[in-house]
C-alpha positions in Angstrom: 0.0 0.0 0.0 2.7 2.4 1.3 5.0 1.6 -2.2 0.9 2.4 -4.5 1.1 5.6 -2.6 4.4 7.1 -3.1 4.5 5.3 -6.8 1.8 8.3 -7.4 3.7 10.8 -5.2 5.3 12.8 -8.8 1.3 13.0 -9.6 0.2 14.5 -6.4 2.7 16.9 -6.7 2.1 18.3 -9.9 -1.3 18.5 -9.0 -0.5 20.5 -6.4 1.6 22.8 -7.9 -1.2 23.0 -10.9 -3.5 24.1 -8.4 -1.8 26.7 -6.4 -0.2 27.9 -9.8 -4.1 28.9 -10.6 -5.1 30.0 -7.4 -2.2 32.7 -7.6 -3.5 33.3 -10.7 -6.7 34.1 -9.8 -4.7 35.9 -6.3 -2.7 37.9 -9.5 -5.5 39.4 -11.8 -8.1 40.2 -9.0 -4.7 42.3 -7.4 -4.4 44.0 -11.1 -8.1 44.7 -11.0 -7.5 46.7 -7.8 -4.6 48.1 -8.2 -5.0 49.7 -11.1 -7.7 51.7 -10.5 -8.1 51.7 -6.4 -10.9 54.2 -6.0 -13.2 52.3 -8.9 -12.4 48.8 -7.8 -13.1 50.0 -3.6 -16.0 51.8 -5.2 -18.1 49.1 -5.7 -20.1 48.0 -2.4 -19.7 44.2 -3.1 -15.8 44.7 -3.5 -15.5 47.2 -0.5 -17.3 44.7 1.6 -15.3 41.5 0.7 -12.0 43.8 1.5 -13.2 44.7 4.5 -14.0 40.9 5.7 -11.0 39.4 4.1 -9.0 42.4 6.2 -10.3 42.7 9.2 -12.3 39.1 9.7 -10.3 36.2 7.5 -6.9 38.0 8.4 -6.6 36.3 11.6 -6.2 32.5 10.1 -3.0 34.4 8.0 -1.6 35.6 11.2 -2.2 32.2 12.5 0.2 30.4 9.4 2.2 32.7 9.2 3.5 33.4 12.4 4.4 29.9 13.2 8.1 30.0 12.0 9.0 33.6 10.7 11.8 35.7 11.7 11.0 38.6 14.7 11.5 41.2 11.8 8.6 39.7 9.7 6.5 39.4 12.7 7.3 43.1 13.7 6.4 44.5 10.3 3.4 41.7 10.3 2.3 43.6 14.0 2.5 47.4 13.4 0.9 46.6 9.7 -2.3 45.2 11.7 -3.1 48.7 13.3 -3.7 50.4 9.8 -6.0 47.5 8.9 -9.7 47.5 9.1 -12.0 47.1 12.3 -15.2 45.3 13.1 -16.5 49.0 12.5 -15.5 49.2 9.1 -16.5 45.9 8.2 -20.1 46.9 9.5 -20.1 50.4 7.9 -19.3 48.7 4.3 -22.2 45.8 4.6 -24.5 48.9 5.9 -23.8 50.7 3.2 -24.1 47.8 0.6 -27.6 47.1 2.4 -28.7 50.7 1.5 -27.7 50.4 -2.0 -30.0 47.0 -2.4 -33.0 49.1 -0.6 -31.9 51.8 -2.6 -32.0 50.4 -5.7 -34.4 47.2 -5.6 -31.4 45.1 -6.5 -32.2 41.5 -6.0 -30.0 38.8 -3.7 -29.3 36.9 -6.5 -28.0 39.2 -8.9 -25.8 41.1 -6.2 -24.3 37.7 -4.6 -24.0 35.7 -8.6 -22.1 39.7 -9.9 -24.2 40.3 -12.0 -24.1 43.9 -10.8 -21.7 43.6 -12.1 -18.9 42.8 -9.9 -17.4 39.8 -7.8 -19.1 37.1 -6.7 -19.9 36.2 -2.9 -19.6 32.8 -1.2 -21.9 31.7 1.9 -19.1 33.0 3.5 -20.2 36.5 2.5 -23.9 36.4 2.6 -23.8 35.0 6.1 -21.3 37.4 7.1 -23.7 40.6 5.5 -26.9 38.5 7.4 -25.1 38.9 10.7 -24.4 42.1 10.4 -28.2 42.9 9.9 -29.0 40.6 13.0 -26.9 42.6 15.0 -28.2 46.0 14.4 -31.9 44.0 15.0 -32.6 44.3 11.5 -34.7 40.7 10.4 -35.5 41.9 6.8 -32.2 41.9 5.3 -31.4 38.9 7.9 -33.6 37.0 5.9 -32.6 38.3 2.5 -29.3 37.0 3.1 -29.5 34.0 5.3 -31.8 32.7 2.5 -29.1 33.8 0.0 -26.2 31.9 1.5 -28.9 28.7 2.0 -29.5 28.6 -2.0 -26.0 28.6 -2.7 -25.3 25.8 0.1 -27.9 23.4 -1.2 -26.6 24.2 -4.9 -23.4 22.3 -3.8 -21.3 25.3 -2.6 -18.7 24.2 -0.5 -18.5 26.4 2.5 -17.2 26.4 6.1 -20.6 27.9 7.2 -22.7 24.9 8.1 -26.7 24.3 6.8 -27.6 24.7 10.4 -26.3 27.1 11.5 -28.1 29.1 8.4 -31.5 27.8 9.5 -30.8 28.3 13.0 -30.8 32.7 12.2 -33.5 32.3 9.0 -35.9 30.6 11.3 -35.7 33.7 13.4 -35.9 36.4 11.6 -38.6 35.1 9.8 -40.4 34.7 13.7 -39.5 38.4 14.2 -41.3 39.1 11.1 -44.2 37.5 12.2 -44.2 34.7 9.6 -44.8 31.8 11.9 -45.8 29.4 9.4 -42.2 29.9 7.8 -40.6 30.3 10.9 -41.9 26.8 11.6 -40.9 25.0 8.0 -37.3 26.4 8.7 -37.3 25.0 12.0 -39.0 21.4 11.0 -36.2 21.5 8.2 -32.9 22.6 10.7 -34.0 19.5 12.9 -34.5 16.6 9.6 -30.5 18.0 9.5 -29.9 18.0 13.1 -32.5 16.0 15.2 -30.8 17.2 18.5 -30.6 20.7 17.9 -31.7 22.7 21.3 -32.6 25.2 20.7 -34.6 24.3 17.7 -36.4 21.3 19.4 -38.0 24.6 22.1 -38.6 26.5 18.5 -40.5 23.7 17.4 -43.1 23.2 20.5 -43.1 27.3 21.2 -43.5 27.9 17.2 -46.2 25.7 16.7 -48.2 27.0 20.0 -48.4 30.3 18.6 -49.1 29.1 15.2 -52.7 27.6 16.6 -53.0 30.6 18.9 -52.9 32.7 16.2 -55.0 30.5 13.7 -57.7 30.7 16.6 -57.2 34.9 17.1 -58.1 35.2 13.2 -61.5 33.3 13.0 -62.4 35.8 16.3 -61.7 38.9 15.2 -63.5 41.4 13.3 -62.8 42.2 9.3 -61.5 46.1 10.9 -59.0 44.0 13.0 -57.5 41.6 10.6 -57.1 45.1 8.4 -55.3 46.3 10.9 -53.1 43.6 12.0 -52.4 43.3 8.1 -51.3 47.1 7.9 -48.7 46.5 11.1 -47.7 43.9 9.7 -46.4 45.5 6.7 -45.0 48.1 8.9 -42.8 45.5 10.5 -41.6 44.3 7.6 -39.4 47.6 6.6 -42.0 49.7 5.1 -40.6 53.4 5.3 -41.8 56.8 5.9 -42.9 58.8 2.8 -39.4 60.3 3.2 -37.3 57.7 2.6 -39.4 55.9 -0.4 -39.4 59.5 -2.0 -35.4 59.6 -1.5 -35.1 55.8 -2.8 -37.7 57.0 -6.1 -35.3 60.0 -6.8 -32.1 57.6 -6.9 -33.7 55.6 -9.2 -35.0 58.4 -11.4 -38.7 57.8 -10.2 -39.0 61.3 -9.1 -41.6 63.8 -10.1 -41.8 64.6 -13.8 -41.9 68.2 -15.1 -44.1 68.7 -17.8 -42.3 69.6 -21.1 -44.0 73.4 -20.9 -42.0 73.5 -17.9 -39.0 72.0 -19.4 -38.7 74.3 -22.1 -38.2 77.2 -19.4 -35.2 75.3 -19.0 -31.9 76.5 -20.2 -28.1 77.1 -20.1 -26.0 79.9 -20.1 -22.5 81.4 -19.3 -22.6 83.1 -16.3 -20.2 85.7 -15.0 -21.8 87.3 -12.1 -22.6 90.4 -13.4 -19.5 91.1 -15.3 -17.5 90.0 -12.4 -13.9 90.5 -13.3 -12.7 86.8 -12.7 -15.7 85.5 -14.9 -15.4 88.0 -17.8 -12.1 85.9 -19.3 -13.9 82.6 -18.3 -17.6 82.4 -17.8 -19.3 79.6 -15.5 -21.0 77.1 -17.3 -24.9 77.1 -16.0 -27.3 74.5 -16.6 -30.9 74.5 -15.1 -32.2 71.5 -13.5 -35.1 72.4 -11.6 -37.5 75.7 -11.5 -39.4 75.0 -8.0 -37.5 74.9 -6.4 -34.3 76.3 -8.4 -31.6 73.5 -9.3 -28.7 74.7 -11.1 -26.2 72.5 -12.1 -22.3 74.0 -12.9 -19.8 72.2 -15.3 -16.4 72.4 -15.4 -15.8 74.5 -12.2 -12.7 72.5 -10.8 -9.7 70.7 -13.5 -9.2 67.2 -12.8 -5.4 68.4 -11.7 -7.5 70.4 -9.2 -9.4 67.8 -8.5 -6.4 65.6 -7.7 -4.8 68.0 -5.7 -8.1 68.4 -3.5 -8.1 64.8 -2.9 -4.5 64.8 -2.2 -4.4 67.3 0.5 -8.0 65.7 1.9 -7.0 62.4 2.6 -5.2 62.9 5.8 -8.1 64.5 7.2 -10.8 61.2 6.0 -12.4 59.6 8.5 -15.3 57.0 8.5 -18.4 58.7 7.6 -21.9 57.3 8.5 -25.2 58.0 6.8 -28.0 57.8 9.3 -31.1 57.2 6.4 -32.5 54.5 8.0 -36.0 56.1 8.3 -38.0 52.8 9.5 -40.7 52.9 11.5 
């Protein structure tokens, strides 16, 4: 057996080196991608996100290899590197903001997680990470979105190091806080045909199906008025917005009001040079209206793109993490 083995040892090892020759190669391009053009590759959410988690989360199990047998130099330089990395703060901030951009614009799971944004992909890895993030800040709807994201992909054969169960075990739940009991109840029934000892899922079980006939009872009682009711908080509870926010979500996808083209044709564009001003006389400001009620002007070609560059390079220094409160639910 032992002379079988190492008579296919010259195999194994090109095999090996085939492998890790394309995972570099994969390592290689995606580095190209991103260092080519840092602010467009960091500027899509789905990259930023993955960054963030790969720097802050999976660096860890690197520190962990590598820092077996390495010199104390190496491990120095590996040490003060760390501080400049990201935090569990970042890592948050970038899933938030990817979150708002799928609220934002109705993007689908499926197309965000499969790239077809387009962008990279995302293992279970990822859309368990972005559905914890959500279950933290309390917030079951995108819980869901994702959980149920990272459960497709698992039971299309992805391998992954996040476990079926485990999956269930948070979709189960935030389908509960939703008030989807029925659901809530099929998730469980289907975490325990994995898992027949499962805890907490066996209490689920007995408490999920108690309410489930508690609340099939409370239905045939109540009044037409009431089930109305209990239908519009239930909405509410959901994620449904104030007027605000689905008026700011319609204007990012161009679902604003329309002007009618009478209006429109009031609209114009000019060279403007504040009354003969003496810095605009040698080069007018471009003006373009965008809006009459209230007044929207838009200006082109203000700043040079040296300018521009400059700007950025003296701002930089002085960037810190910036937070968009737009959450709006009720």
């Amino acid at each position: 057996c032992t002379d079988h083995i190492l008579s296919h040892k010259p195999v194994i090892k090109q095999l090996m080196s085939h492998f890790i020759f394309l995972w570099a190669e994969k390592l290689d391009a995606l580095t190209a991608t991103a260092t080519q053009d840092p602010e467009g590759f960091l500027g899509h959410p789905v990259n930023a996100f993955k960054l963030m988690k790969r720097l802050n989360t999976e660096w860890g199990e690197v520190e962990d290899l590598v820092l077996k047998d390495m010199s104390d130099g190496f491990i120095s330089n590996l040490t003060i590197q760390r501080q400049y990395f990201p935090n569990d703060e970042d890592q948050t901030g970038a899933a938030k903001a990817l979150l708002r951009l799928q609220d934002t614009y109705q993007l689908d799971t499926q197309i965000i997680s499969s790239g077809d944004l387009p962008g990279d992909t995302m293992t279970v890895e990822d859309c368990f990470e972005l559905g914890k993030i959500a279950y933290s800040e309390a917030d079951y709807y995108h819980t869901e979105l994702w959980m149920a994201q990272a459960l497709k992909q698992l039971d299309e054969g992805e391998e992954s190091s996040v476990e079926t169960v485990t999956v269930l075990d948070y979709l189960s739940y935030s389908v509960y806080q939703q008030g989807e009991l029925e659901r809530a109840l099929n998730h469980t029934k289907r975490l325990l045909s994995v898992d027949p000892e499962h805890q907490r899922a066996l209490g689920n079980l007995k408490y999920f199906e108690y309410q489930l006939a508690k609340q099939k009872k409370a239905e045939k009682e109540q009044s037409v008025k009431e089930e109305s009711k209990k239908e519009q908080e239930k909405t509410v509870g959901k994620g449904e917005y104030l007027p605000e926010k689905r008026k700011y979500e319609q204007l990012c996808r161009g679902q604003g009001v329309r002007m009618s083209p009478r209006r429109q044709r009031r609209l114009l564009c000019r060279y403007y040079n504040s009354n003969r001003h003496p810095f605009y006389i040698i080069g007018p400001v471009k003006q373009e209206d965008e809006w009459d009620r209230p007044r929207i002007i838009r200006y082109h070609d203000i700043i040079s793109e040296k300018e521009m560059e400059k700007v950025k390079e003296l701002a930089k220094p002085r960037v810190s993490s910036t937070f968009i409160h737009i959450q709006i639910f009720i």
